[in-house]
Structures are given as C-alpha cells and as structure tokens.
N, C-alpha and C positions, 0 to 999 in steps of 0.2 A: 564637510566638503570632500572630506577624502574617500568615502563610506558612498557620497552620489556620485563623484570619479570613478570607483570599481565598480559598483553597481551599473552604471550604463555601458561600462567595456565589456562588462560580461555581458549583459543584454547586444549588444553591439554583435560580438562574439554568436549566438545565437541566433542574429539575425543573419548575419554571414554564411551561417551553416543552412540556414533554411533558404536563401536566396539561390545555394548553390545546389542544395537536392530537391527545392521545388521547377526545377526549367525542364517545362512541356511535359510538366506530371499529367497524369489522365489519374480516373475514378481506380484501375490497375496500379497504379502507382500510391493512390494514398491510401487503397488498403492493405496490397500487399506486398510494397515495396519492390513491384514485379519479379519477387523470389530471387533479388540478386545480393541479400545483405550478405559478408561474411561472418560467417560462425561465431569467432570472436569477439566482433564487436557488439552483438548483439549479448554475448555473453559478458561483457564489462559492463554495459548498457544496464541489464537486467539486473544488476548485482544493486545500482540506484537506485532502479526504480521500482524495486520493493521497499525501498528504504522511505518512509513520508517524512514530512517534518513532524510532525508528532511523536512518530520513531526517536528520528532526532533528539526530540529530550525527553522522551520517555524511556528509552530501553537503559540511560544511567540513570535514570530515579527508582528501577526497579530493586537493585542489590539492597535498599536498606529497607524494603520488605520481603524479599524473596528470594535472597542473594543473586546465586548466577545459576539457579535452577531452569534460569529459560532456555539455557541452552541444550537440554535435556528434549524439548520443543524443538531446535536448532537441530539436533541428530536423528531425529525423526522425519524433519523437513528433506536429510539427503535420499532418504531411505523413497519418502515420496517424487522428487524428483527422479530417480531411475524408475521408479513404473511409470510416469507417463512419460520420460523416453525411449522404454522400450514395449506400453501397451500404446496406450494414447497418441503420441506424436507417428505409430507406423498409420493409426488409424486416419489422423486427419490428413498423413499426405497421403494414402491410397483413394482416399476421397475426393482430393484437391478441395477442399474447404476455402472460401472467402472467412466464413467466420462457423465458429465448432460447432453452434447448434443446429446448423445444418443436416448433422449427424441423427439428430432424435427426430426430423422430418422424413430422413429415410428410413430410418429402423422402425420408429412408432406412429408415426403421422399427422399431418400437418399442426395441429391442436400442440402437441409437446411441444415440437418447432416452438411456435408461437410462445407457449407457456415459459420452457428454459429461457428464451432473448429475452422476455418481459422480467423474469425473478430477474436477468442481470442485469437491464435498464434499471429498475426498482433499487437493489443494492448498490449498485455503482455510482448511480446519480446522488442518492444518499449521501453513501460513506465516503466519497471524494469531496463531495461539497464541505463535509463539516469539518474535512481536517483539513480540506484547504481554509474552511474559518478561523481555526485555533491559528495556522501559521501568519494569514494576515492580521491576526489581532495579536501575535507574536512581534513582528515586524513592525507595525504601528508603535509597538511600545518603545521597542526598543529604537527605533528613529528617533522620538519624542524626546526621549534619556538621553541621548547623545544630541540631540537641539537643546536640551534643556528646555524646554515649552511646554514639555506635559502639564504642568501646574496652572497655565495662564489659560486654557482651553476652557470655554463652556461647555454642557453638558452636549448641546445642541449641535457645536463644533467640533467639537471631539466625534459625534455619530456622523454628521456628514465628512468628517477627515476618515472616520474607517470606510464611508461608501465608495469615496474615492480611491481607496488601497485597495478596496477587491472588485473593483470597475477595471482599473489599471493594468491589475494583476493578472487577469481574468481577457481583458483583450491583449496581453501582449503574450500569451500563450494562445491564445486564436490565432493573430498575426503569424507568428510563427510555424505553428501546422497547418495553418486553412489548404496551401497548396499541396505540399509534399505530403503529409500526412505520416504516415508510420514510416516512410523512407526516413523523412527529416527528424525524426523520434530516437532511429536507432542512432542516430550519429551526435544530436547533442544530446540525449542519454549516455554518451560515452564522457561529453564535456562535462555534464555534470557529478557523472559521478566520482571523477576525477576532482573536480571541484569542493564535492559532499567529503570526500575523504581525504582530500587534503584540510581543509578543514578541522576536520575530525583530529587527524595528527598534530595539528599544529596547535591546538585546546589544547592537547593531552601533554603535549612539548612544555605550554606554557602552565599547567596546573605542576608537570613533575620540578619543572625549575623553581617553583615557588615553594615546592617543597624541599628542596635543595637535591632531589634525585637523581641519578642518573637511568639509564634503561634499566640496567643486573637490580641498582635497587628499589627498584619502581617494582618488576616481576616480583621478587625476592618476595616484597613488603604486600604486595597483590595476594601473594602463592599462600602470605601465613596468615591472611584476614580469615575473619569467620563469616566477614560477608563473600567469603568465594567458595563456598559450597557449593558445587553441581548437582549431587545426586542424591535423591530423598528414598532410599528403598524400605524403609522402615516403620511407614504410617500410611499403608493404600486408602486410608478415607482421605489422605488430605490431597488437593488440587496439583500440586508440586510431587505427586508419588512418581516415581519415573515410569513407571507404564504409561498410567494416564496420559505424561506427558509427550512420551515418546509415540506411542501408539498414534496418539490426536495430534502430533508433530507432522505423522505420514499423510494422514488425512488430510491434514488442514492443507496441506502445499499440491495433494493430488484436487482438492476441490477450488481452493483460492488462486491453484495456478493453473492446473489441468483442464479444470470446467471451466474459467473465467476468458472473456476472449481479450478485456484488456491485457492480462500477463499473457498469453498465446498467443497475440494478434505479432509482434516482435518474431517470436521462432517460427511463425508459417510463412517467415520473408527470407529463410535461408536456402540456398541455391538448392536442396536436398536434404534429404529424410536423415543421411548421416551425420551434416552438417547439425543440424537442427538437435541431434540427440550429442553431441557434443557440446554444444553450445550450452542445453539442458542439464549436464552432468556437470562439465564445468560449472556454471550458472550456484547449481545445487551444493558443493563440495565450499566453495566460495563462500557463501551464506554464513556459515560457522565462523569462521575468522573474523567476518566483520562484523559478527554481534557480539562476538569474544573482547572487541577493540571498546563499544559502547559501553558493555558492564566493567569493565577495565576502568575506563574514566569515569565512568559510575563512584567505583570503589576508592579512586583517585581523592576525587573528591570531596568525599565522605572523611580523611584524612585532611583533605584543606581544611573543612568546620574546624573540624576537631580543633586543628592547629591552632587557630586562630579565635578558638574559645566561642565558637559562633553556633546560635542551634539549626540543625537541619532543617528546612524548609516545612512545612506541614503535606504536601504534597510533593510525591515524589517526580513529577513531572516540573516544578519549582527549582529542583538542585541545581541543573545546568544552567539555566537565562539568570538566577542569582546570582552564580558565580561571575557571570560575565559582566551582568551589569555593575556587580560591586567595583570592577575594576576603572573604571569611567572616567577618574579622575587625573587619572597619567594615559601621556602618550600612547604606550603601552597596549593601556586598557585601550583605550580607542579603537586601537588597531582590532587588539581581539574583537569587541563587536563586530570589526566590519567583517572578520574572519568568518565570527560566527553568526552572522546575516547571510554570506554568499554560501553556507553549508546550507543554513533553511532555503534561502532560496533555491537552491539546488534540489532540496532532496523534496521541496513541495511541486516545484516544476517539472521534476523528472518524475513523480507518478499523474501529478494533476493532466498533465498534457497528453498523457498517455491514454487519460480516463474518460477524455475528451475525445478523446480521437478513436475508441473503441466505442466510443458511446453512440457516436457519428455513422461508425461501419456497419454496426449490428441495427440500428434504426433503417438505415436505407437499402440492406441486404434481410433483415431477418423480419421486418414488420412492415415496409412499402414493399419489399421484393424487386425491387427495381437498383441495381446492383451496375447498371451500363448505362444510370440514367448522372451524367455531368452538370448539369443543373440542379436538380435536386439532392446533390451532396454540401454544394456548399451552402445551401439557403439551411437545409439541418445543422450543419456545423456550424451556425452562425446560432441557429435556434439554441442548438444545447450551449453554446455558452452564455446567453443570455440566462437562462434557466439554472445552470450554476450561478452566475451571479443573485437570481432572486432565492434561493434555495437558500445562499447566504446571507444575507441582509432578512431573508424570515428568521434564520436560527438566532441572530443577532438580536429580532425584536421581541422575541418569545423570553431572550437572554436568561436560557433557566439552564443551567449543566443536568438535571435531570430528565432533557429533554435531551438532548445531545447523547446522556445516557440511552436512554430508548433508544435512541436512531443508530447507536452502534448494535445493541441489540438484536434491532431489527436487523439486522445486514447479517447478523451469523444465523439468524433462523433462516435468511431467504436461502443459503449454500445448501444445507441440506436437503431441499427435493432437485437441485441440481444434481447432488451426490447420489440421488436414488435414482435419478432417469437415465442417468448413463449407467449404474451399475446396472438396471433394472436391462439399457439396451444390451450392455456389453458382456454379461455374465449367464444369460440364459437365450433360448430362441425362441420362447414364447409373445404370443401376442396379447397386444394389452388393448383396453377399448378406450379409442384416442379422446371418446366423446367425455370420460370421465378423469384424463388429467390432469384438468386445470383445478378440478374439486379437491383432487389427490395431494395433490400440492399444498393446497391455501388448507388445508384439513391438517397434515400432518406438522405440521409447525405450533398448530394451536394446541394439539394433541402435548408436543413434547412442553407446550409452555406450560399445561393443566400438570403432569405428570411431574415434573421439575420442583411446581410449588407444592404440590402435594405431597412427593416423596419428601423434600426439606421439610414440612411439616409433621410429617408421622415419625422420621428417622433421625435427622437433623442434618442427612447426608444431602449435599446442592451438585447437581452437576456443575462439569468445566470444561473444558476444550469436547469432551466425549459427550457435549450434547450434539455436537454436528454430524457425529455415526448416528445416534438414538435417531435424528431427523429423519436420516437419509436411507435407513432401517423402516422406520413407516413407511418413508413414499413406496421403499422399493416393494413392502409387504401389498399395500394399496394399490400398486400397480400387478401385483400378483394373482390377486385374486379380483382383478377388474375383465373378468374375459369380453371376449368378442361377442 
C-alpha cells in the first residue's frame, strides 16, 4: 500500500509539472522549449537523464568484473563534453537548428539529412525500447515480491500483467509530454534526478548501516578493496587498457551526446550559446561523481555477500534488485523497495521521455519536414509511443537475451556513420556525392562487423569501445573518396 501511495504522488508530482509548462505550448515550445530553459537546470536535468535504469543496476554489478575501470570511460566522457561545447554547440546555435541533423543537409545535402535522422530514429527507437523493457520487467517483479503473488500467477497472467505495465508506463509518459514537450522534460528531469539520486544515497545509507559503517569507514574500506582499481596501464590488449578506454570515453559522449538529438534536443532550449556551454561543462564534470557513487555501492555490496556468507549473484546486473529484495521481510526492507522503485522509475522516465520526445521532433522536422505543422506533431507522438509499446511486447515474445544482445549491438554500429558525417562535414571542405551516402553508411558498419570477427579470429584481439572510431573512420574514408 505504501509503495502505490508514493508511486502515484510522484506521478501526481509529474503531472503538476507538465500541466504547468504545457499552457498554450505551440510545435516552438515542444521542441525547443522556445530557448528560454535556464542553464542549470538543464544541467541537473541532464546529469538523469543519461542515467537509465539499467544504468541503475548495472554500473554496481560492474566492480566484480572490471572493478572501477569504467571510470577511466568517465574521464574521457569530460574530455568529450568540452569539444562539443566549444566546437559543436557554437555550431548548432549559429545555425539555429530545431534538430542537429539539419547541419548535414546544408553542408552535404539533402540525402545525409535524411540518412543521419534515419541512423537516429533506427538506434533510438531500438535501444530506448529495450531498456525501457528490462525496467518494466524490473518493476513487475518487484511489485509481485512485495504483493506476495508472484507465485499464484499463470503463465498466461503473468504475460498479460507485464502488457499492462508497459501500456501504463508507456501512456503516462505520453500524458506527460504530449504538450509541453522538451519544456516539460527539462523541469521534471530535474524532479527525477533528484529523486534517481536520492534514492541512490539512501541504498547506500541502508547497505553502510547494515554493515555497521560509518562514511570515513565505508571510504576507508572502498579506498583499500582490490575491487577499486581505476586504472589498467599495463596490458593495451585488454578492453579496460586506459587509452582505449579513455580515448573511446571522448568519443563515445562526442557521438552519444554531440550527434544524438535526444541528449541535445535539452541544450538547444538554453537562452544562449554561453548558457548552453555551461550547462554542457557542468553537465560533463558531474558525470564522474555520479558513477563514482554507483561502483561505490557496487563494491558496498560486494562486502554485504561476503558478510552474510551469501554468493554473488551470477550476473552482475543481479547484485542490486537481490539485495533489495532479500530485505522484504521487515518494515524496513519494504520501505527500501519502495526507495528503490521510485530510483527506477526515475532513471527509466527521465531518458524514456526524453527518447520519446526527440523521436517526435526529428520525425516531423527531419523526415515530413513540416516542422510549423500543430496537427501533425501530436498524431506522431502519439504514433511513437504506441511503437515503443509494440517494440516491447515484440522483445518480450522473441524472450531470447541474445536478441536484446543484438539490438544493443546494433545501436553502437548505427553511431559510427553519424561520427563520420559530421567529421566528414566539420573537419574538411570537400564535397562529397550526396547520391552515395546512404550506401556509405549501411556499408561501413558491415565492414567494421566482417573486420572485428576476422581480426578476433586470426589475432584473438576483439575490439571495444574503439569500434565506434573504426566505424566512423570508414564512413568518413567513404565519404572521401565519393566525389561529385
């Protein structure tokens, strides 16, 4: 009972916030927040809505495979965030961009246009749907656990009780942006990620107490693990070398944030180009701290097993939702479930809505072109999230993890010809022939996927994060030698 009380206050919460920055929104206002957000908030905002719920319990399952190596990723990501606010972000506000691929229609012509919005419909629609799957069948479970009822459910009942969670889920984030759109985005992205991270602290409060910790020895005990290793300089084949991972750190936040108009659709709503590269830096500097806190409770954890004579989950995405639900039994534990349902629900709403609402802009700005048409925005945004809801109920019936595999996959091959048509615009003045980019693209992905399995096979070396340069390396070679 207490778990559906905070649950609809915070939704309540939510709706309040949208009812008050959707009044006498136009097609100007739900894309670009008519350029009135302040800086800050967007930069608290954003700090969430990188965070998924899959984030959520995955970045503490990482340390007892890879310790705290990923923040080696983490320090590359700041490095990436100062280039595109001081190449990238001058470039889209001297353009005035509604949405960034805009850019490849005037540099390279209309063909790119079209090709870049399509790779990000493609990836986006993907990779948002399936981790918004993992959360809803997160959430199911653990409602279930806390009713006690999971056991009494047929097969039958149990799949129509999940189609119901991601119907639910999936209209009361439509509800919420259908009006305001990226206005109402920046402001409960601030609710939630206050929410995500309170959350966050108040886990980590309840695993140190259980450990009998205080802060000094919670750090102390964190400082002398051999699961807090940062930095791997001493083995460049392996995945975790710090170049690799820093190098592909830079990259990946200049292509996942720089070229994606869901994460830039946020900073093209600040009053100005200054505003916006603040917001950006901040935004970037931030990042590090808050996945410092996840492998923290990672490694916390890891210490709970121990304690308690219990083996570590076999998945490292398992650690967190174990611990939680094992506590079920006292008050207590209750409470923490409900804690750590309104962090998922947090950290899956504050990018799912986001993913939604960019998905909406760049469909009626970059592929109808009809960008001042008021009717035709909301019958899309009503489409795509119908389309996320089927996108999930497919993954559900396929029910293979080695398909969900693929489909993340898929989503890092599509960033690389994004990575090469902006480098390709931004870095030379040559002309490319527009009539051959769409080939260029679907070409150099298949390329790095043949090379990939090949070189693991002759060498036993696989790429890792630096398959996103190799990508974006073809297009941009492809686009080189495609003349007019």
């Amino acid at each position: 009972m207490m778990m559906i009380i905070v649950v609809l206050l915070y939704f309540a919460l939510l709706f309040g916030i949208s009812r008050w920055t959707g009044r006498r929104a136009t097609n100007r206002t739900f894309y670009r927040a008519d350029r009135q957000s302040p800086w800050y908030l967007v930069a608290i905002g954003m700090v969430g809505a990188s965070i998924s719920g899959i984030t959520f319990v995955s970045v503490p399952g990482m340390v007892n495979g890879i310790g705290m190596t990923y923040l080696q990723t983490c320090m590359g990501f700041i490095v990436g965030y100062v280039v595109i606010a001081l190449v990238l972000l001058p470039l889209y506000y001297r353009l005035n961009l509604t949405t960034i691929y805009g850019y490849l229609g005037q540099r390279i012509g209309p063909r790119a246009y079209k090709t870049g919005a399509s790779f990000f419909l493609l990836s986006k629609m993907t990779g948002a749907t399936v981790r918004f799957y993992v959360v809803c069948w997160i959430l199911m479970e653990c409602g279930l656990a806390t009713a006690n009822g999971g056991n009494s459910l047929s097969p039958a009942c149990y799949e129509w009780l999940f189609a119901v969670v991601v119907i639910s889920m999936t209209a009361l984030i439509w509800l919420y942006t259908r009006q305001g759109g990226i206005k109402t985005l920046v402001w409960t992205d601030v609710l939630q990620t206050i929410c995500l991270f309170g959350a966050l602290l108040l886990i980590i409060y309840k695993v140190m107490g259980e450990l009998g910790f205080s802060v000094t020895d919670a750090a102390i005990a964190i400082q002398k693990s051999e699961l807090s290793r940062v930095f791997v300089m001493d083995d460049w084949v392996s995945k975790q070398f710090f170049w690799k991972q820093f190098l592909s750190g830079a990259f990946i936040a200049i292509v996942m944030t720089g070229l994606d108009q869901d994460m830039m659709q946020k900073n093209l709503t600040c009053r100005s180009l200054r505003d916006a590269q603040k917001d950006m830096c901040t935004y970037g500097v931030a990042f590090l701290p808050a996945n410092l806190l996840f492998l923290s409770l990672g490694v916390l954890l890891t210490f709970w097993y121990q304690q308690h004579g219990m083996p570590l989950p076999a998945k490292g995405d398992e650690l967190l939702p174990t611990f939680v639900l094992s506590s079920l039994a006292t008050t207590d534990g209750q409470l923490l479930v409900v804690v750590f349902l309104i962090g998922m629900v947090a950290a899956a709403f504050s990018s799912a809505d986001s993913a939604l609402t960019a998905l909406t802009t760049s469909y009626c700005v970059d592929i109808c072109r009809r960008a001042d048409d008021e009717h035709l925005r909301p019958r899309v945004h009503a489409a795509m999230a119908v389309i996320f809801v089927l996108f999930i109920l497919l993954f559900r019936v396929l029910n293979s993890t080695s398909v969900i595999d693929a489909i993340y996959i898929l989503c890092s091959y599509t960033y690389g010809p994004l990575l090469g048509l902006f480098a390709f615009g931004l870095l030379t003045k040559r002309a490319a022939n527009d009539r051959v980019v769409p080939y260029v693209c679907v070409v150099s992905p298949l390329l790095c996927y043949v090379l990939d399995v090949a070189i693991g096979q002759l060498t036993g070396y696989r790429f890792g994060y630096e398959l996103l340069m190799l990508n974006g390396l073809l297009t941009f070679c492809g686009l080189w030698f495609s003349k007019r």
